[in-house]
PAGUGU-126264 format. One record per residue: residue number from 1; residue in three letters; x, y, z of N, C-alpha, C, O in turn. Coordinates in steps of 0.001 Angstrom, whole numbers, plus 524288, in hexadecimal, padded with zeros to 5 digits. Example, Ala and Ser with C-alpha at 12.3 -4.5 7.8 and 13.67 -1.06 7.14 Angstrom:
<atoms>
 seq type  n.px  n.py  n.pz ca.px ca.py ca.pz  c.px  c.py  c.pz  o.px  o.py  o.pz
   1  Ala 83386 7E9C6 81E78 8300C 7EE6C 81E78 83390 7F31C 81E78 8379C 7F309 82111
   2  Ser 83232 7F736 81BA8 83566 7FBDC 81BE4 83264 8001E 81EBE 83461 80472 81F67
</atoms>
This chain:
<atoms>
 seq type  n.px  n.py  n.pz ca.px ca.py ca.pz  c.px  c.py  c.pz  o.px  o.py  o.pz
   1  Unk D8206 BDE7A 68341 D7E01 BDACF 684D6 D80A4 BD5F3 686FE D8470 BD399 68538
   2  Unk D7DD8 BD4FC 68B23 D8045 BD0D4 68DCF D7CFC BCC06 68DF3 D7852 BCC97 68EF7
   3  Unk D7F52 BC622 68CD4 D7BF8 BC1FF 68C87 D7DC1 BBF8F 69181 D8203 BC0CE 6935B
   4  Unk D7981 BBAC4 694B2 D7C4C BB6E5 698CC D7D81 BB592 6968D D7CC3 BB6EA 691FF
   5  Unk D81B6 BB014 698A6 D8485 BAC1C 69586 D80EC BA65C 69AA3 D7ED6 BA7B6 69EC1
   6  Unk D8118 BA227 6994B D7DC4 BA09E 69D17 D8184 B9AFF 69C87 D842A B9AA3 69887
   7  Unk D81C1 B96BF 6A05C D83E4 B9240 69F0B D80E3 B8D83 69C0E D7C52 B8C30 69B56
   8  Unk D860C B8BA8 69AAD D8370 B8910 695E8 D7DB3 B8344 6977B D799E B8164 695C5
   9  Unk D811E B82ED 69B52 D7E99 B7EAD 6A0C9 D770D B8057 6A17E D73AE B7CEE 6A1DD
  10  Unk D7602 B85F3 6A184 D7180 B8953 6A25D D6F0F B89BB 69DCE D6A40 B8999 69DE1
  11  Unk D719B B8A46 69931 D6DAB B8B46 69446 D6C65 B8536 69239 D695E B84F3 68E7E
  12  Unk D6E97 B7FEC 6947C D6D1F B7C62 69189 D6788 B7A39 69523 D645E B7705 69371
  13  Unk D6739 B7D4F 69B65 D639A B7BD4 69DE8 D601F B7F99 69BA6 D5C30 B7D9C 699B9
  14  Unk D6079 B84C0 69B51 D5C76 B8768 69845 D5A07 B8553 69332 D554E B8558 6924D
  15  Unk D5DD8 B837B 68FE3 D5BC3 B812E 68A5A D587D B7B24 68C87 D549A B7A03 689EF
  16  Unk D596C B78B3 68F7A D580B B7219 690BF D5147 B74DE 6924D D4D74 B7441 68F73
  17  Unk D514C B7796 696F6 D4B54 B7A23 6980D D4883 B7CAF 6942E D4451 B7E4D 695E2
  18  Unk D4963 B7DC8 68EE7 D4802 B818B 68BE3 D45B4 B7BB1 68968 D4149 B79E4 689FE
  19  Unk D49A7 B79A8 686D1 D4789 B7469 68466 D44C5 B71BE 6866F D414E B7047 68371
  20  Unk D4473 B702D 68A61 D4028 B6CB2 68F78 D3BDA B6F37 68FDF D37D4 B6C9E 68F6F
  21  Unk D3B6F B74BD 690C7 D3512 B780A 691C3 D3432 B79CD 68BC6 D2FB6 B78A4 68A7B
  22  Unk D3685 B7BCD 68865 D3425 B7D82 6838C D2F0C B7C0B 681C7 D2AC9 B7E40 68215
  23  Unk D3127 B75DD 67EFA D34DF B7329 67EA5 D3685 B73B6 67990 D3340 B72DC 67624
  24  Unk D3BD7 B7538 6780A D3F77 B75AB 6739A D43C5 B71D8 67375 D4664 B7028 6771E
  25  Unk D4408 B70A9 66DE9 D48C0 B6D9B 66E21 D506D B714D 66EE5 D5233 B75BA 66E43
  26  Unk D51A7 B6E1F 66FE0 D55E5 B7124 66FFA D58BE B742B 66B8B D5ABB B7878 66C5C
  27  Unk D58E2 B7155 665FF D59D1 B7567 66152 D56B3 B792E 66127 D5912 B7D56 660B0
  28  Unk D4F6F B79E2 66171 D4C60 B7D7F 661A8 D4F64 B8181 66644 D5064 B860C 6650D
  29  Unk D50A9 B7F8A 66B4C D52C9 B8472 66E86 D57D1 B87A9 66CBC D58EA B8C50 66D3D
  30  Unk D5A1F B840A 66AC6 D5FB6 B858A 6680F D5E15 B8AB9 6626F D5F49 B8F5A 661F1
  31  Unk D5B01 B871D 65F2C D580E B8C05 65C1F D5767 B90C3 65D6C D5952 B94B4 65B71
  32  Unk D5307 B901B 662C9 D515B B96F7 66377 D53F5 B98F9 6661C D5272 B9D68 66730
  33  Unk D58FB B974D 6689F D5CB8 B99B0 66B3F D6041 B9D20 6673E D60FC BA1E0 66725
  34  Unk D6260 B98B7 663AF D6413 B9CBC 660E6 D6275 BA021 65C0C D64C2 BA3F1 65A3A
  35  Unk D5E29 B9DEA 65A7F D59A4 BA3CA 65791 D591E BA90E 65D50 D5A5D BADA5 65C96
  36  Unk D578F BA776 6615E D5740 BAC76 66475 D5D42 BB000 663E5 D5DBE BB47C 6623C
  37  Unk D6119 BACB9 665AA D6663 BAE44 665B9 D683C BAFF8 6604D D6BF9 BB2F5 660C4
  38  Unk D6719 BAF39 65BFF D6738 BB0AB 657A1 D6551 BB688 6544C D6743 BB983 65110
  39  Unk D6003 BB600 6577F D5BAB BBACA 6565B D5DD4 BC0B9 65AC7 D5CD2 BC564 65A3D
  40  Unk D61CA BBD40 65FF4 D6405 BC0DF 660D7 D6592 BC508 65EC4 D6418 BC971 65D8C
  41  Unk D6AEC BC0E5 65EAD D7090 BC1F0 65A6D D6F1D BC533 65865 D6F0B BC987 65A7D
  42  Unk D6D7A BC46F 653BF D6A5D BC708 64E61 D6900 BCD13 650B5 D6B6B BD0D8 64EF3
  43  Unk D6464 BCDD1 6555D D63A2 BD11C 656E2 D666F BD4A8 6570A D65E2 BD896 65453
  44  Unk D6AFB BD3BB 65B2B D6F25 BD6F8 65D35 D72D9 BD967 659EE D7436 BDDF6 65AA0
  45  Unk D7458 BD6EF 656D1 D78A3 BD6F7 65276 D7972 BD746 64DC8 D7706 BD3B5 64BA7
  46  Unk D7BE4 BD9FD 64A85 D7B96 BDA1E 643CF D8046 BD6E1 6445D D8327 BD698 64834
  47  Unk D809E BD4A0 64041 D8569 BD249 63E37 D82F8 BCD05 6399A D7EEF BCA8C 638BB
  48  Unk D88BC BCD81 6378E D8618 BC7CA 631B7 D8AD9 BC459 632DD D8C48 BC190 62F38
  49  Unk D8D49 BC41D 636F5 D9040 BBDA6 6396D D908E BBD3D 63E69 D913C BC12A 6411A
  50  Unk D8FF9 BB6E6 64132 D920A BB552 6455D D944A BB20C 647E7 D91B8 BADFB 647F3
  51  Unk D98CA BB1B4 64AA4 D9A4F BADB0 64BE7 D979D BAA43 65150 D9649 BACCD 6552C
  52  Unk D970A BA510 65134 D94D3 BA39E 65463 D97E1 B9DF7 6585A D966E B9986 65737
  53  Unk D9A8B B9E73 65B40 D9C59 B9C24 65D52 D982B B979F 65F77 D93F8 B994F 66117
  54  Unk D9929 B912D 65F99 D95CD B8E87 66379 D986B B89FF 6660D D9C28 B87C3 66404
  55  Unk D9682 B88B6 66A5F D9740 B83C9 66DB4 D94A7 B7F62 66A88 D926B B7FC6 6664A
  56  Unk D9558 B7B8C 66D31 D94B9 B7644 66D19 D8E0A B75ED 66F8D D8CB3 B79E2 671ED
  57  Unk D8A96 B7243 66F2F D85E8 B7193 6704B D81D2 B75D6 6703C D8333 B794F 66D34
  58  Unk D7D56 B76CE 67278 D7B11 B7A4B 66FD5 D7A60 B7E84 671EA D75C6 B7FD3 67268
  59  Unk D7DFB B81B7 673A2 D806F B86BD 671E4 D82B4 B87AF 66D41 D8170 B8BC3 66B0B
  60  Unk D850B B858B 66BB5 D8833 B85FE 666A4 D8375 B8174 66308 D846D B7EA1 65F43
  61  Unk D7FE5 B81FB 6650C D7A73 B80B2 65FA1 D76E3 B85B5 65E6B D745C B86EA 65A83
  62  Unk D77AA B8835 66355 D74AF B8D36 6646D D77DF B9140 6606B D7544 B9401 65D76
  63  Unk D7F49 B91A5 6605E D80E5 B93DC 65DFE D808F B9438 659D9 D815F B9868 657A1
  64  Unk D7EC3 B8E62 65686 D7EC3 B8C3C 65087 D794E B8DC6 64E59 D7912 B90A7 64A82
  65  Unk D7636 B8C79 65001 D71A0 B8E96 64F93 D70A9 B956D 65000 D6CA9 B9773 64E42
  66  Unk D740E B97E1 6520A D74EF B9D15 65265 D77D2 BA08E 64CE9 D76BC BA4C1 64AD6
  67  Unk D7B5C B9D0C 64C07 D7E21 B9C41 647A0 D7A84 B9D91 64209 D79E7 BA14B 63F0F
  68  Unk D77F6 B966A 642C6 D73D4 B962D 63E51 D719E B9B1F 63DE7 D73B1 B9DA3 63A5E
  69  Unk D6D3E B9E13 640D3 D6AC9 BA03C 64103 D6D17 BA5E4 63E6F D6B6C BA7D3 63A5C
  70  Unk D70BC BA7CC 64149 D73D0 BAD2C 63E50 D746D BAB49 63938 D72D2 BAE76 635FB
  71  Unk D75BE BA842 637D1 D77FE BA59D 6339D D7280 BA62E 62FF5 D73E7 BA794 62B93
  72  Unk D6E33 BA5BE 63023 D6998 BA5D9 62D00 D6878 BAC1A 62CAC D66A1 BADCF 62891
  73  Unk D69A8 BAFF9 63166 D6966 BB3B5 631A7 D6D24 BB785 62D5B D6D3F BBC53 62D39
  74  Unk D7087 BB33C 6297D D737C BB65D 6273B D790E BB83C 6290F D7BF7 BBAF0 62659
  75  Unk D7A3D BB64D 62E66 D7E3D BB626 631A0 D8300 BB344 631C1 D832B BAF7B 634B7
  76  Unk D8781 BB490 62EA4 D8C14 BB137 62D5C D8ECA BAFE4 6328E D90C2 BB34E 6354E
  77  Unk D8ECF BAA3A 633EA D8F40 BA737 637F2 D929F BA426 6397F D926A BA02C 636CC
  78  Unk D96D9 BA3D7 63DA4 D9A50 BA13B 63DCB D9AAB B9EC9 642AE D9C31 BA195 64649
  79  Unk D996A B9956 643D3 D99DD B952B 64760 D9E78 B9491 648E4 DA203 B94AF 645A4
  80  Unk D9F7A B93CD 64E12 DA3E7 B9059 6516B DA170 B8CDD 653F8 D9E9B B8EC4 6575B
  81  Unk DA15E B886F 653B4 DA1BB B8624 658FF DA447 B827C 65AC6 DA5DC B7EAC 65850
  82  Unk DA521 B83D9 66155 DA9A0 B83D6 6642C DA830 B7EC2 66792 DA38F B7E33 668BD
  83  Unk DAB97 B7B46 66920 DAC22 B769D 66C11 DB045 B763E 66F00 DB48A B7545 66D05
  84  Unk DAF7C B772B 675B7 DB202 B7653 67945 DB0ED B7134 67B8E DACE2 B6E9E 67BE5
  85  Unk DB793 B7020 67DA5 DB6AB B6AD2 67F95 DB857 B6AD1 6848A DBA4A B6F36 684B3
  86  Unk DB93B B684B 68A64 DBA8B B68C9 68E15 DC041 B6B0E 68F69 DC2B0 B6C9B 69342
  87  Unk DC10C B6A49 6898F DC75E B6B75 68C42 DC768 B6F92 686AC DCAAD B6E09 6837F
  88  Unk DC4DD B73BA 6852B DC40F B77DF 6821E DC0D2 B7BBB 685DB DBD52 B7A59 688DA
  89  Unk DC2FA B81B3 684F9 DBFD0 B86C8 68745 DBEC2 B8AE8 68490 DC2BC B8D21 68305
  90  Unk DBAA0 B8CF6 68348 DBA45 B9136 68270 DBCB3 B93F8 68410 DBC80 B97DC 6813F
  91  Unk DBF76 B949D 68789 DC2E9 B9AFC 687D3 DC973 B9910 68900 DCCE6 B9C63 6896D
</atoms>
């Protein structure tokens, strides 16, 4: 199964219009993003741990909250998160 990957530049204009026409606050969008993304997971997959890598701002709120959530599910949970700086790269 294959997912897009989309830029990061595009999902904060998608999230800004979501909040503006809803109208939701931005933790509420952050919420059902990752309960949907969660209820995925769950779907697809057995398992009782995960690791969850996250960024800085809210992607890596989306991750924590993703976290939480397995984590209530009974899901032994292990956080990173990662902070790049201009003169740091991911690869």
């Amino acid at each position: 199964m294959s997912l897009p990957i989309y830029a990061a530049d595009k999902i904060k204009k998608w999230d800004q219009f979501t909040i503006e026409n809803e109208p939701i606050s931005s933790i509420d969008l952050m919420e059902r993003a990752a309960n949907t993304c969660t209820k995925q997971i769950v779907a697809r997959n057995i398992f009782n741990s995960a690791v969850i890598f996250c960024g800085v701002g809210n992607n890596g709120g989306d991750g924590l909250v993703i976290a939480r959530l397995l984590h209530e599910r009974a899901v032994k949970v292990k956080v990173y998160i990662l902070e790049f700086t201009k003169n740091q790269s991911p690869y």
